[in-house]
C-alpha positions as CSV (number, residue, x, y, z in Angstrom):
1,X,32.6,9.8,-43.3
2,X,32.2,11.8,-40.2
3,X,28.6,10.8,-39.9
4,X,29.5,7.4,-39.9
5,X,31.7,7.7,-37.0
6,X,29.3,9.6,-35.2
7,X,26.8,7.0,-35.3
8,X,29.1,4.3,-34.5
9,X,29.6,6.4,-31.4
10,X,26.3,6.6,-30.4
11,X,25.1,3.4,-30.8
12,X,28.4,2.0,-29.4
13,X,27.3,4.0,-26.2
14,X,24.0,2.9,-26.3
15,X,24.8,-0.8,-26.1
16,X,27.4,-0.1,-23.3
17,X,24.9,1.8,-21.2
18,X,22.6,-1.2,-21.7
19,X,25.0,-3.6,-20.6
20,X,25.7,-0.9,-17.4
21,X,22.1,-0.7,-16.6
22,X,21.7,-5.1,-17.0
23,X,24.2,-5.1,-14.4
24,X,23.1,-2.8,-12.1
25,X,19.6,-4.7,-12.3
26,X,21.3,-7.6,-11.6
27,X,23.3,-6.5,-8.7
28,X,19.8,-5.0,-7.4
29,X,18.4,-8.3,-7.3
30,X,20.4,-9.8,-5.7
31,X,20.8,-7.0,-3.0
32,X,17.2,-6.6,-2.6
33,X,16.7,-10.4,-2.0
34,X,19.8,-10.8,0.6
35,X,18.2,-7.3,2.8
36,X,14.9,-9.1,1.9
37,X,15.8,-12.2,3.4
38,X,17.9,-11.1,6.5
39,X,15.4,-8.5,7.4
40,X,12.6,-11.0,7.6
41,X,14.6,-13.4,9.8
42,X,15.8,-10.5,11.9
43,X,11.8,-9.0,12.6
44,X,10.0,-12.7,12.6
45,X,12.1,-15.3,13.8
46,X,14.9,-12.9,16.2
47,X,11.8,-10.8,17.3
48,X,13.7,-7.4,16.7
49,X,12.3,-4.4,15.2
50,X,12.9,-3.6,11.7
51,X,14.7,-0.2,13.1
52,X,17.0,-2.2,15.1
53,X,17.6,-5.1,12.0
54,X,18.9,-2.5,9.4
55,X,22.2,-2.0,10.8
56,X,22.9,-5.5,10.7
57,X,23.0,-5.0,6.9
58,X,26.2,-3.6,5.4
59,X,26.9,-0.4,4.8
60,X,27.3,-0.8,1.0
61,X,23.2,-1.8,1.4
62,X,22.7,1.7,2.3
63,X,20.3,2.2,-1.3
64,X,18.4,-0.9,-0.8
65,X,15.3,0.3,1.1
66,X,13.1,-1.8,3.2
67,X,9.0,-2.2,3.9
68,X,7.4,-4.3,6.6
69,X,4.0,-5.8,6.4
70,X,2.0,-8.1,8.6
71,X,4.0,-11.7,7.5
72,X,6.6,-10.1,4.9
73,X,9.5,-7.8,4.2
74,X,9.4,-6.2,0.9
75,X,13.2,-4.9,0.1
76,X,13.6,-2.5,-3.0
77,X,16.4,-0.7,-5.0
78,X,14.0,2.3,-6.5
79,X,13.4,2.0,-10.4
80,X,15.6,-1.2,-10.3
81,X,14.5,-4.5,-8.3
82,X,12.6,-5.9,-5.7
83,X,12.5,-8.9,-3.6
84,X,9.5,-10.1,-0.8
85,X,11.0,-12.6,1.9
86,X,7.6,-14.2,3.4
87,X,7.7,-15.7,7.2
88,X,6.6,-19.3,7.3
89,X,6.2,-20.2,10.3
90,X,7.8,-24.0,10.1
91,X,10.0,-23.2,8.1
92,X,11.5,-19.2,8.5
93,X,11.6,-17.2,5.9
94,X,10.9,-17.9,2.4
95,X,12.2,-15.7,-0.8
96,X,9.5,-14.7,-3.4
């Protein structure tokens, strides 16, 4: 019977870490596109640099890391999510 339990352990952590890890990616996501987004209206359309943007992010952002490239900002949580906002010119800046 003990082996029984045991298993029922382990695969009732298994599903539980699954669910953990789906809701980190989520929150990644969504994290990754907002930095994504604000950073991209903060170098294209404000004219700032990308140094000077990330402190308008909050402090809970501090994981989400952030790339420029010639018309896009690429934000990323490592190993979880990743989010490119793209500067249109007519329009700002566009999630991808």
């Amino acid at each position: 019977m003990n082996r029984w339990y045991a298993m029922a352990i382990v695969w009732l952590l298994l599903v539980v870490g699954a669910l953990l890890f789906e809701r980190a990616r989520d929150l990644s996501t969504i994290g990754a596109g907002y930095a994504a987004k604000e950073l991209c209206s903060c170098v294209f359309v404000g004219e700032r640099s990308l140094a000077s943007c990330r402190p308008d992010l909050p402090e809970t952002m501090e994981r989400v890391e952030a790339e420029l490239g010639a018309d896009r900002v690429r934000a990323f949580v490592p190993y979880l999510a990743e989010r490119i906002a793209r500067y249109e010119p007519p329009f700002g800046c566009v999630l991808y």
